[in-house]
C-alpha positions as CSV (number, residue, x, y, z in Angstrom):
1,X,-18.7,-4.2,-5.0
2,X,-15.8,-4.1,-2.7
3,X,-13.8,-0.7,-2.3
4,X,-10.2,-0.8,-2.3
5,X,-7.5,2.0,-1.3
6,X,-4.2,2.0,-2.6
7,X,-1.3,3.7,-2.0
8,X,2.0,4.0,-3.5
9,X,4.9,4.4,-1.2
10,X,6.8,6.4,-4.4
11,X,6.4,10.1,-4.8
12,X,7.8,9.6,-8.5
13,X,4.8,10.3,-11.3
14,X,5.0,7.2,-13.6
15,X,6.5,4.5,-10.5
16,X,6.9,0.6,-11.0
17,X,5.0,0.4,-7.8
18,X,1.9,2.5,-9.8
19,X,2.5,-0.1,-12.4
20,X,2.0,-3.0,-9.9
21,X,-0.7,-1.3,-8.3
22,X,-2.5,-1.1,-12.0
23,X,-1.5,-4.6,-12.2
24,X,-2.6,-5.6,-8.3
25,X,-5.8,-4.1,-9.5
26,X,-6.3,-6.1,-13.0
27,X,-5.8,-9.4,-10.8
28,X,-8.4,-8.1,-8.3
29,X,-11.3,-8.7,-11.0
30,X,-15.0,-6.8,-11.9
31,X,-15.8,-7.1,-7.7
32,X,-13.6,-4.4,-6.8
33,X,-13.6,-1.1,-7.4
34,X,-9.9,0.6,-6.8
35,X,-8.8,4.0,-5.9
36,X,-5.5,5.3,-6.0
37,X,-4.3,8.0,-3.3
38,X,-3.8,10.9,-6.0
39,X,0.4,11.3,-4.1
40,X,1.4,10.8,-0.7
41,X,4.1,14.1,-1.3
42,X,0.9,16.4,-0.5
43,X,0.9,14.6,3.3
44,X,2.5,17.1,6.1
45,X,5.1,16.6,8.1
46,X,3.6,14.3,11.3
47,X,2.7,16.4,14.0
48,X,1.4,15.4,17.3
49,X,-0.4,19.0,17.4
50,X,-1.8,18.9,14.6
51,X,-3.2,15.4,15.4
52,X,-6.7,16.5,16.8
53,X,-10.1,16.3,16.3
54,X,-10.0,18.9,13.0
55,X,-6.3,17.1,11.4
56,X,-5.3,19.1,8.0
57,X,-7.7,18.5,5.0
58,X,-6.0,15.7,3.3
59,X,-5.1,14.2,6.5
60,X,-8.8,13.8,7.3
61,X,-9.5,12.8,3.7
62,X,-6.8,10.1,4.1
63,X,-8.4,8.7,7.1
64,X,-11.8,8.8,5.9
65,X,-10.7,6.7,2.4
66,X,-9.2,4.5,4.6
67,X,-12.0,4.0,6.8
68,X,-14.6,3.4,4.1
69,X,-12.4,0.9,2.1
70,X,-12.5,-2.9,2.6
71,X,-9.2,-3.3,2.1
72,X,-5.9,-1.7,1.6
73,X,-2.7,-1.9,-1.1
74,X,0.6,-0.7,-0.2
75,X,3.0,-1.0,-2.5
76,X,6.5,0.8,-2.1
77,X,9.7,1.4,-2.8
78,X,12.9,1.3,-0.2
79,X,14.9,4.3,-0.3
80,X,18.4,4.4,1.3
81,X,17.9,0.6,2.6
82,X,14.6,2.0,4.3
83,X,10.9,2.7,3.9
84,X,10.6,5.7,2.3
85,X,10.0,8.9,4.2
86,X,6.9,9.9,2.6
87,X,4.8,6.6,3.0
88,X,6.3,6.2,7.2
89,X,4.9,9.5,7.6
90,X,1.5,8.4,5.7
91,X,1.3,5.3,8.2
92,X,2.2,7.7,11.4
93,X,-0.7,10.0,10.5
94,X,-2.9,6.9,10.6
95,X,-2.0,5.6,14.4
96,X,-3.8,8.1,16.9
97,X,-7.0,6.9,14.4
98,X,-6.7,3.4,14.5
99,X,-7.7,3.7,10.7
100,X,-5.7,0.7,9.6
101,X,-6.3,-1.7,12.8
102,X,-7.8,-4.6,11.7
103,X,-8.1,-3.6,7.9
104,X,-6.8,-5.8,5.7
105,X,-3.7,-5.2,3.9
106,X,-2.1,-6.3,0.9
107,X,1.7,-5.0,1.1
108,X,3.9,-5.4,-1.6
109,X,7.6,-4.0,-1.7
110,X,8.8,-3.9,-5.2
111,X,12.5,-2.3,-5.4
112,X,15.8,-3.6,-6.4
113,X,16.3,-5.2,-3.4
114,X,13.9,-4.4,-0.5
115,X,14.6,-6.7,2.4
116,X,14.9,-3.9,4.7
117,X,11.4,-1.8,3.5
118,X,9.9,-4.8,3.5
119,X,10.8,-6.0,7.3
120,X,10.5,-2.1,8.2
121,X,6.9,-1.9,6.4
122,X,5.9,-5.0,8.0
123,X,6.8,-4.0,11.9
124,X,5.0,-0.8,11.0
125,X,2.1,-2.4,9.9
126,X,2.1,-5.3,12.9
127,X,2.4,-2.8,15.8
128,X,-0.6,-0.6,13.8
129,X,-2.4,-3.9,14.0
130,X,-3.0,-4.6,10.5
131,X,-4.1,-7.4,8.9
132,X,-1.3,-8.0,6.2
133,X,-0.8,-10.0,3.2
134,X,3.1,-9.2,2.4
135,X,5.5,-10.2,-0.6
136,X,8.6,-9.0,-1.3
137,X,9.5,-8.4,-5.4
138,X,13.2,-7.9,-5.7
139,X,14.4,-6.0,-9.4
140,X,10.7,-5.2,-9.7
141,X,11.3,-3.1,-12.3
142,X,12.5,-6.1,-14.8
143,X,9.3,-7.6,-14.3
144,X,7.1,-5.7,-15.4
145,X,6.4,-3.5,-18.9
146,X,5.4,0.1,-19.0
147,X,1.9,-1.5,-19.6
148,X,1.3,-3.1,-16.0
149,X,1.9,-6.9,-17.4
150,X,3.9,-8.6,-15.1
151,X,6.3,-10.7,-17.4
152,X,8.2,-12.9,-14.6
153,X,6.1,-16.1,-14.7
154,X,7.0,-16.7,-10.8
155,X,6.4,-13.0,-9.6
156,X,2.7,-13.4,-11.4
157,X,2.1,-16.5,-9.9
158,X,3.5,-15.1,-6.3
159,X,0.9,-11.9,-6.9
160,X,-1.9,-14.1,-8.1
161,X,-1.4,-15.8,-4.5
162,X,-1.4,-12.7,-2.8
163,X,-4.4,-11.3,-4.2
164,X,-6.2,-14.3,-3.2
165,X,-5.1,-14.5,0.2
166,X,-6.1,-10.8,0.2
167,X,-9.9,-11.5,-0.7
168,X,-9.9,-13.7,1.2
169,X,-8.9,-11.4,4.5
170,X,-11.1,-9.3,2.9
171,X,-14.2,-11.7,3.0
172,X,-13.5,-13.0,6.1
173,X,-14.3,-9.6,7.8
């Protein structure tokens, strides 16, 4: 069974990008097994002091759930025409580690508009050296219910795509 990590870029309890997450992992099928970082608000600030062989607790945890995962999901907000805060200081965390070079990445921004997280999230995610499978869901929060069931025929579709391009990143190592 495949491990997957995923992370939401939202530090809001019940998100629409949890929901696509749930709904990221229905897609994924039986031969994954996902887990969901419990909240990236619990992350410290970045600190280049702190970024050592002994990093706080949950910075080590982070790492370590990253390195044992065969693939990652990132799926985020944008805040103030931006990637949010919390989930650039996540992905800063992970650099000096090299955690996320190579791994493959499904990345999904899902906002009301998103062109600018989603460029942002991907430049991130290049110079990391990620292997990344990106769409970009505008009014994200029309199409889908409270459920996880993506009602937009074309966004389903679109995710459907993406999760397969995703395994297959995934299977080919």
């Amino acid at each position: 069974m495949k491990k997957i990590f995923a992370i939401s870029g939202s530090t809001k309890t019940s998100s629409t990008n949890g929901l696509y997450i749930s709904a990221i992992s229905q897609l994924l099928g039986k031969d994954f097994e996902v887990f969901i970082f419990p909240t990236i608000a619990d992350i410290p600030h970045f600190n280049p002091d702190l970024d050592s062989v002994d990093p706080p607790q949950i910075v080590y945890e982070l790492r370590k759930s990253i390195q044992l995962a065969d693939g990652i999901i990132i799926s985020t907000p944008e805040y103030a025409m931006g990637l949010p805060g919390s989930l650039k200081n996540l992905l800063d965390w992970t650099v000096s580690s090299s955690t996320l070079s190579g791994k493959p990445i499904l990345v999904l921004v899902a906002s009301t508009q998103g062109e600018k997280a989603y460029q942002s999230i991907i430049d991130t995610l290049t110079v990391i050296e990620a292997r990344i499978s990106p769409l970009l869901i505008p009014f994200a929060k029309a199409k889908i219910t409270s459920e996880a069931v993506i009602i937009h025929n074309e966004t389903l579709e679109s995710l459907r795509s993406l999760v397969r391009s995703f395994v297959a990143s995934i299977e080919n190592g």
